[in-house]
C-alpha angles and dihedrals in degrees: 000000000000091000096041081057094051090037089052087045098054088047105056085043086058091057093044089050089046090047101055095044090054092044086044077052097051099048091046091059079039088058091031097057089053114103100262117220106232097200132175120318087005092165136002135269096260084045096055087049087051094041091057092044090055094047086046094067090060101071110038090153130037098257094046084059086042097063092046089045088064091041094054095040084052088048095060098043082047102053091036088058093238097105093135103027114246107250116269114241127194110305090210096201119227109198124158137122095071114183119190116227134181104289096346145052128226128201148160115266139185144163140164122269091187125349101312099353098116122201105210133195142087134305111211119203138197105242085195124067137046096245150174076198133201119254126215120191118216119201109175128213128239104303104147107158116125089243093035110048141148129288085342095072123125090244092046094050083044087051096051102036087052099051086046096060097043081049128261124116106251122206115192114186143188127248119224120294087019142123100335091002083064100045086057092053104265124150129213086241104062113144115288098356091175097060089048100039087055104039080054089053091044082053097040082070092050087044102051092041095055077061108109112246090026116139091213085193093065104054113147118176124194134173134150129247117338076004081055091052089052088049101054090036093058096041082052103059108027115055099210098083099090103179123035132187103184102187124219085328109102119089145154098222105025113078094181125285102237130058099255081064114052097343095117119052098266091133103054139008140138088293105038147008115191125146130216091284094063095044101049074052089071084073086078121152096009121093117275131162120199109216109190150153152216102245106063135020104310103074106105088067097116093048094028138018094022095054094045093054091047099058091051079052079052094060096064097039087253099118101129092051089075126069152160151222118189110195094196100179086041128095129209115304133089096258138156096299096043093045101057099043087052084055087051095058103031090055082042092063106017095045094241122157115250091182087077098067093025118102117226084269095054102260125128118253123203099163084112090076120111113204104221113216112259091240090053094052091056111109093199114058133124087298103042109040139200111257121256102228080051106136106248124221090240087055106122090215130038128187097251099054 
């Protein structure tokens, strides 16, 4: 009798064991199949490697890259909540204040993203030229020092005037909670910033190309840092931007430090896992060029990031439309350097005129700039005002959620 008891015992634990193993299992593909946040310095540096290797072995032919291409692109719509896109509703331009520069204009500019979300900054023409002329779009990072701002900083101002002048129309615009977002009470950290962030940037192009005299087959965007995440997101998921230049911002083991970057599960989820490399590497076959430094994360370009991009380049023939410049002895910002090897390329693809911002030796020349004061490049002021149907930060609904 003693042994059919333990027998009966040791039975009935192995079903509890079983049991709680199946029911562990089952709560683990529960919490496995939830969209996963991939934030900051979200793996080292020897796990990013392994992680690309391992993503590597999935496209060993173009169409093979191409499928995963359009996994990790839906992905990101998916996990950004804009899979479908919300409609697109009229962008009712605001413009006014135009000052006329040496070379260039520079004016406020506004329109709506969705019904009262305005998208704020300030739209930089060629004064020379008959057109239709090339756009570039300029998103900045998080530079929020009084001195150093926004759109509103000295090497911003320097960028757009520049491009101007050798032709192209430049569109600099605010992120969410700066410049007049901020004026109106608005926080970075506002809900889903990237969703919002990124939906802005996918109506800046409609936005710039319903502009008269704009070639809207010749679109390029660059910004630097969390500027450089909105480039290569947006480059990533719309199709029109045909030349990029994302800005010490790319990089195999950093997935953004702030929410509107990396904030909503565009990274990993049941369906997909990919990291910035990968999606800066949606840009194939169009032209990209990967500016980068010594002093943050973005390195490893030369060894890492840069040669995995290329060989997916590879993969459509394409290999001489990415590049790179590694400032090694350089930190995190879009300076001189930067800025003139982002001229380079960008003339090289969009057909813009680098002689009129080169000096008689060859160097680039942008003492013709004039830095507008901050309080003149608001759109919104005593004289402008806000309009009244404008979505308030107190509101308890807004038109992305």
């Amino acid at each position: 009798m003693k042994s059919k008891i333990q027998t009966w015992v040791t039975c009935i634990g192995s079903l509890v064991i079983a049991g709680s193993a199946i029911v562990v299992g089952i709560a683990q593909a529960a919490e496995d199949d939830k969209p996963q946040l991939c934030q900051g310095n979200y793996q080292t540096e020897e796990q990013a490697k392994e992680q690309l290797a391992k993503f590597a072995k999935c496209y060993t032919g173009l169409d093979a890259w191409k499928a995963r291409a359009e996994n990790i692109r839906q992905g990101i719509l998916r996990g950004a909540e804009l899979l479908p896109f919300p409609e697109k509703t009229p962008l009712n331009p605001i413009m006014h204040s135009r000052r006329d520069c040496d070379g260039y204009t520079v004016e406020n500019a506004a329109f709506e993203s969705m019904p009262g979300v305005f998208v704020t900054g300030n739209l930089y023409r060629p004064r020379a030229g008959k057109g239709p002329f090339p756009a570039v779009l300029c998103p900045h990072g998080h530079w929020s020092s009084a001195s150093d701002y926004g759109r509103f900083r000295p090497d911003m101002q320097k960028r757009c005037a520049a491009l101007a002048r050798m032709g192209a129309v430049v569109f600099a615009y605010d992120m969410v909670g700066y410049g007049d977002w901020k004026n109106a009470g608005w926080s970075h950290g506002v809900r889903k910033a990237l969703k919002l962030q990124t939906w802005n940037s996918i109506r800046a192009v409609d936005f710039i190309t319903s502009l008269e005299n704009v070639d809207d087959k010749r679109i390029g965007v660059t910004g630097a840092s969390g500027g450089g995440t909105q480039t290569f997101l947006l480059t990533a998921v719309d199709d029109r931007i045909t030349v990029s230049v994302p800005t010490v911002m790319v990089s195999a083991h950093f997935f953004g430090g702030c929410n509107c970057e990396s904030g909503m599960p565009i990274h990993k989820s049941a369906g997909h896992e990919t990291n910035n490399v990968e999606i800066a590497a949606l840009a194939a076959p169009r032209p990209m060029l990967l500016i980068s430094d010594g002093q943050d994360w973005t390195k490893n370009t030369p060894n890492v990031e840069y040669p995995h991009i290329r060989s997916i380049y590879e993969l459509y023939g394409a290999a001489d439309n990415v590049e790179y410049v590694h400032l090694a002895d350089e930190g995190h910002d879009y300076g001189y350097s930067k800025r003139i090897a982002a001229y380079d390329f960008l003339a090289k693809h969009l057909g813009l005129s680098l002689n009129r911002v080169n000096k008689p030796d060859g160097t680039f020349d942008e003492s013709f700039v004039t830095i507008q004061k901050q309080e003149d490049l608001y759109v919104f002021n005593d004289e402008h005002p806000r309009p009244a149907h404008a979505v308030n930060p107190d509101a308890e609904h807004f038109p992305w959620d």
